[in-house]
C-alpha positions in Angstrom: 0.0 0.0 0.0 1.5 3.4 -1.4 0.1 5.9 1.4 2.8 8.1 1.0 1.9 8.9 -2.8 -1.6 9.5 -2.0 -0.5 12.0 0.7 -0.9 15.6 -0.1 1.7 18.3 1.7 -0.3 21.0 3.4 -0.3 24.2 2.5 2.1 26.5 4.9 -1.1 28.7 5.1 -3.7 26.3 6.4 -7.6 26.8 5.2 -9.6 28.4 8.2 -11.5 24.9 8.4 -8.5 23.2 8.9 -7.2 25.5 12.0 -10.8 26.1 13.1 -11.0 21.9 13.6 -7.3 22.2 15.1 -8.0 25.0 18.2 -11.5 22.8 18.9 -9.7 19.6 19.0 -6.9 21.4 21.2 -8.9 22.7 23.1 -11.5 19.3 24.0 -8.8 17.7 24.6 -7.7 19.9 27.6 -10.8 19.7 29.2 -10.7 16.1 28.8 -7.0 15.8 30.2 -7.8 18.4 33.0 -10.9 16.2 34.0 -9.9 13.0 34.1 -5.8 13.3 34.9 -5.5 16.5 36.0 -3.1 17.5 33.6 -0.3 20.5 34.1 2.4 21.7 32.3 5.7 23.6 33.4 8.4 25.7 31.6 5.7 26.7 29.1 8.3 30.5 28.4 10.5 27.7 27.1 8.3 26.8 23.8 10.1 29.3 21.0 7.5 31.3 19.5 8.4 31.7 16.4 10.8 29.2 13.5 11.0 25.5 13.3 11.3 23.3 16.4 12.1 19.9 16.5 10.0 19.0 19.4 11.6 15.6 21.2 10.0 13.8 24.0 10.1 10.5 26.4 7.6 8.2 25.1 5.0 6.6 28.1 1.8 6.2 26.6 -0.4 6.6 23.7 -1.6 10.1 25.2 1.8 11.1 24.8 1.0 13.1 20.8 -1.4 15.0 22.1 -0.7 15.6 25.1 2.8 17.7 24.0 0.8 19.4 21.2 -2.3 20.9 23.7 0.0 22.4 25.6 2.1 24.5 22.7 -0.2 27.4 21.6 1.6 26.9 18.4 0.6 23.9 16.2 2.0 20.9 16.5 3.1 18.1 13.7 3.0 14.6 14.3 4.0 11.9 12.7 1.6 8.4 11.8 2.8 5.4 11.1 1.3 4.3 7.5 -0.6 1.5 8.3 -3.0 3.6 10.2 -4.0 5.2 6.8 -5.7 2.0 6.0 -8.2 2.0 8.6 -10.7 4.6 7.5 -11.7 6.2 10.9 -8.4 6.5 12.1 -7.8 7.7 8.2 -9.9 10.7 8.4 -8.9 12.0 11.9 -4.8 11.7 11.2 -5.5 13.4 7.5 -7.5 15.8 9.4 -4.1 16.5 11.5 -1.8 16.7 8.4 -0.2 14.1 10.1 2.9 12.8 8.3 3.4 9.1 7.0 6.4 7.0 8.6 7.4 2.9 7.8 7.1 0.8 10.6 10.7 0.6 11.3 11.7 4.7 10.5 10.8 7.8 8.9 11.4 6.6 5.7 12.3 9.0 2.7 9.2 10.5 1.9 8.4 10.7 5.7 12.2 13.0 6.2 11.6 14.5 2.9 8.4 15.9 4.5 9.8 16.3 8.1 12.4 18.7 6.6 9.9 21.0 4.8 7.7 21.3 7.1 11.1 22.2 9.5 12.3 24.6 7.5 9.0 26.4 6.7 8.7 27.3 10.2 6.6 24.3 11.7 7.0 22.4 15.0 6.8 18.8 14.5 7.1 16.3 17.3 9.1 13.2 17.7 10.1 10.4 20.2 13.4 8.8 19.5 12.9 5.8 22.1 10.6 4.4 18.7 8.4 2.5 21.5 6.3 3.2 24.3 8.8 2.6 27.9 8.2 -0.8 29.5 9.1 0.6 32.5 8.3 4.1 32.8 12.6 5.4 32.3 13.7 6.7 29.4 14.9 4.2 26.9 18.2 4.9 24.5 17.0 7.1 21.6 17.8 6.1 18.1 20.2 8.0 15.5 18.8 10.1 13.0 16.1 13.0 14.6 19.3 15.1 14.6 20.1 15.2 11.3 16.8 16.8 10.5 17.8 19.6 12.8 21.1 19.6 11.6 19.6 20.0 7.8 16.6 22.3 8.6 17.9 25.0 11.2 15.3 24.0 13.7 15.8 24.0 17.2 15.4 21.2 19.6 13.2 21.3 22.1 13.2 18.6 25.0 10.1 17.7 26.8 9.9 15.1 29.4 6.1 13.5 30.1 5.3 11.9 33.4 2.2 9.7 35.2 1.1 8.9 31.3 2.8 5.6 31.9 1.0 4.8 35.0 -2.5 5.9 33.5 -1.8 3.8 30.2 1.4 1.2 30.4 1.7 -0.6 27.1 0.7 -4.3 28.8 -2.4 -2.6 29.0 -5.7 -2.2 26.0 -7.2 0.3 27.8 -6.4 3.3 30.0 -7.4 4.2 33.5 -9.8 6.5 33.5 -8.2 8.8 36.3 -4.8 9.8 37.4 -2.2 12.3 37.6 -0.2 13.9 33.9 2.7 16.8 34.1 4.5 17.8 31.0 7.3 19.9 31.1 9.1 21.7 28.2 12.7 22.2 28.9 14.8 25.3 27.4 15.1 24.9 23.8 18.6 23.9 22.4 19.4 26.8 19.8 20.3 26.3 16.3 24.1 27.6 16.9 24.6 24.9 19.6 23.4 22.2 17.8 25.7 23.0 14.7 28.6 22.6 17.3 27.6 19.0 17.0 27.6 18.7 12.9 30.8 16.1 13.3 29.5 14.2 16.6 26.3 13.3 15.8 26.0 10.6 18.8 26.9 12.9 21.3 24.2 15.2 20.1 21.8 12.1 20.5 23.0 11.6 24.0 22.8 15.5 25.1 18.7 15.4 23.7 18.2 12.3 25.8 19.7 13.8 29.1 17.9 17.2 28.7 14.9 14.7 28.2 15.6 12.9 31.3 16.6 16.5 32.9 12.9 17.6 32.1 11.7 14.4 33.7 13.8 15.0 36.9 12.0 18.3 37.2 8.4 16.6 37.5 9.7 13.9 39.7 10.6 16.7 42.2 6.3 17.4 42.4 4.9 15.3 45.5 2.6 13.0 43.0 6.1 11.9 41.7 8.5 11.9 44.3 8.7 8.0 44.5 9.6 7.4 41.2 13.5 7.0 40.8 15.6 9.2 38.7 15.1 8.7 35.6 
């Protein structure tokens, strides 16, 4: 199944539907996460207002996507793996999203292709480098590659660490519990000029995301509702 060649690039200048359908589903959803898990987020000032962000976060549940994106007033990007396009609910509400295309086991050309535009136009998209929901609630090693496309775009990085999503939803189970505790925090961007420092050490690029990621993560477990977790 060709998904990717029956995907159409949005435009940079979205129709008024399409962001109108965006702020309402941003917004239901913070109602919903406020309700049921008493989401919060931290270090908000940190979100750059402006230019392409690579957004890169711990990966705990499948809330995780949207529950980056409602908390950036900007909109977010996402990525979808293609065999969701084939089921036809699931279809319409990831199209609706411009969400982007990715093979099972990585981006995949068209996917970066599409990752860089969007980068370099000025978007946000957002990515977890673990490639797999946490079986144990830490942050796993992050796979090579999510810094090239900062490296090649100009984008920033920004880390965000996500906690208590593992506890409401682990991966051994279908269904979530349906009430509990979910911070988010956004950690100070790393700019454009510092990650360029990197251009010939790649891996130790990876490895400075990953421990501002597990940086950001520190800062929730210091909240009460986390304070028995161990360092991440």
């Amino acid at each position: 199944m060709e998904t990717p060649r029956r995907y159409k690039t949005p435009s940079p200048d979205r129709s008024w539907p399409s962001r109108a359908w965006y702020a309402v589903s941003r917004r239901v959803c913070q109602v919903v996460g406020a309700a049921l898990y008493q989401v919060r987020y931290s270090g908000r000032e940190n979100i750059p207002p402006v230019g392409g962000v690579l957004v890169v976060a711990n990966h705990q549940s499948h809330f995780d996507p949207p529950l980056v994106g409602m908390g950036c007033m900007r909109r977010m990007n996402y990525l979808a793996r293609e065999s969701l396009f084939a089921i036809p609910p699931l279809r319409w509400i990831i199209q609706s999203f411009d969400a982007i295309p990715i093979k099972r086991d990585g981006l995949g050309l068209e996917g970066i292709k599409e990752t860089l535009r969007r980068l370099k136009r000025g978007e946000m998209v957002l990515m977890f480098p673990e490639g797999t929901r946490t079986r144990d609630g830490q942050v796993g090693p992050f796979r090579p590659g999510f810094t090239t496309l900062a490296l090649r775009s100009g984008a920033c990085i920004l880390p965000v660490g996500i906690e208590g999503a593992y506890h409401v939803w682990p991966r051994r189970r279908r269904f979530p519990a349906l009430f509990g505790r979910i911070h988010v925090h956004y950690g100070p961007a790393i700019t454009p000029e510092e990650i360029q420092q990197y251009a010939e050490r790649e891996r130790e690029l990876v490895e400075e995301v990953r421990n501002r990621v597990r940086a950001c993560l520190a800062v929730l477990r210091q909240h009460p509702n986390f304070a028995h977790l161990p360092p991440p």
